[in-house]
C-alpha positions as CSV (number, residue, x, y, z in Angstrom):
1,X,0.0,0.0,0.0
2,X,1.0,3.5,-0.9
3,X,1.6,6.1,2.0
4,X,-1.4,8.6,0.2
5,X,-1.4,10.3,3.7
6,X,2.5,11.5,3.6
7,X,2.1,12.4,0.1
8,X,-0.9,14.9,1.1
9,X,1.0,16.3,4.1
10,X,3.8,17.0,2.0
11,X,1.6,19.2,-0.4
12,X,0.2,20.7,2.6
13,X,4.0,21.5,3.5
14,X,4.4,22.8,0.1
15,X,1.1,25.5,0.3
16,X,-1.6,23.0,-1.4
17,X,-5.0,23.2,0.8
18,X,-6.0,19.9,2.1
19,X,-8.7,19.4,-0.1
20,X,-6.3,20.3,-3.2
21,X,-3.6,17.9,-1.7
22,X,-5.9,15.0,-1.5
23,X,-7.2,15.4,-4.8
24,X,-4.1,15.5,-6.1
25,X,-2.7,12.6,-4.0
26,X,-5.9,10.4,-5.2
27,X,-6.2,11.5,-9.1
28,X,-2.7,10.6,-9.1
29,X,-2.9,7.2,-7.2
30,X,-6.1,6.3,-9.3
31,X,-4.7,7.3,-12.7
32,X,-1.6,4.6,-13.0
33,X,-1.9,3.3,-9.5
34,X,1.5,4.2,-8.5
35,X,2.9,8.3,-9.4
36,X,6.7,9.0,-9.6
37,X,7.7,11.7,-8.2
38,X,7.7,13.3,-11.6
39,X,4.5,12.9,-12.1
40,X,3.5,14.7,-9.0
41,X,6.1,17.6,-10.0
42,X,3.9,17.8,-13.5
43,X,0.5,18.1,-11.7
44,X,1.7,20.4,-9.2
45,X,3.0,23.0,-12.0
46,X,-0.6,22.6,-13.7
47,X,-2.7,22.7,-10.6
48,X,-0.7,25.7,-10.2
49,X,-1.1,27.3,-13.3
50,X,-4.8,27.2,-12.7
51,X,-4.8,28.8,-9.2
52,X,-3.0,31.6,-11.0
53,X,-5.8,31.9,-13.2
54,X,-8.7,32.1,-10.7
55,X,-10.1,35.1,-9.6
56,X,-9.1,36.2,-5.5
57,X,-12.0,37.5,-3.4
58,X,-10.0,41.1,-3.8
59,X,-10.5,41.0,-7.6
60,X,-14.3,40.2,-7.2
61,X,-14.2,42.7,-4.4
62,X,-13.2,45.5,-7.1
63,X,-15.3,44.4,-10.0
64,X,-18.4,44.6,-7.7
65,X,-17.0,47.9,-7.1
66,X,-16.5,49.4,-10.6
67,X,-20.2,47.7,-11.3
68,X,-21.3,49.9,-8.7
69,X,-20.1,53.1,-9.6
70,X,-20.9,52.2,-13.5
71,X,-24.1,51.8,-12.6
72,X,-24.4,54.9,-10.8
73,X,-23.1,56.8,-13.7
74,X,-25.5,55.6,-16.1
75,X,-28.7,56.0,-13.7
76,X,-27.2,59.6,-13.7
77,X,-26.5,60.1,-17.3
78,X,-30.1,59.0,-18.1
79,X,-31.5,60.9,-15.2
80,X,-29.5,64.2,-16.9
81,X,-31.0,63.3,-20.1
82,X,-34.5,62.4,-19.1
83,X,-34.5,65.5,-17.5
84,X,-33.3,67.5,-20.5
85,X,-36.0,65.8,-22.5
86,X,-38.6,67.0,-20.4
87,X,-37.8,70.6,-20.1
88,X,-37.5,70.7,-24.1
C-alpha cells in the first residue's frame, strides 16, 4: 500500500490546501496506481497554473466595485438626459 497520507501532508508542507492535496494525491494514485515523483512535480505545476488563473475575493471585491459606480453613472446620465427631455 502507498503512504497517500504523507504524500498529502507534503503538499500541505508545500502550500496545497487539504482538499487540493488529497485530490491530487488520489487523481494521481487512481490514474496509473503508482505516481513518480515526476508525475506529481507535473501536476503540481498545472494545478498551479490554474490557481494563477482564478479570480481572488480582492479581484471580485473591485469588479463589484467598478459595477457599482458604473451603474451609478449611467442612472445619472439617463436621469440628466431624461430631464433634459422633459424641459425641451
Amino acid at each position: 500500500m502507498q503512504d497517500t497520507h504523507r504524500a498529502v501532508r507534503a503538499l500541505e508542507k508545500a502550500g496545497a490546501s487539504t482538499k487540493l492535496a488529497e485530490a491530487m494525491v488520489d487523481v494521481t494514485y487512481h490514474a496509473n496506481g503508482v505516481a513518480t515523483k515526476e508525475d506529481l512535480e507535473k501536476l503540481e505545476e498545472r494545478v498551479t497554473n490554474i490557481e494563477n488563473r482564478m479570480a481572488t475575493k480582492d479581484d471580485i471585491k473591485s469588479l463589484r466595485w467598478m459595477m457599482g459606480v458604473s451603474f451609478t453613472v449611467i442612472t445619472l446620465l439617463l436621469s440628466a438626459i431624461t430631464i433634459i427631455l422633459i424641459l425641451e
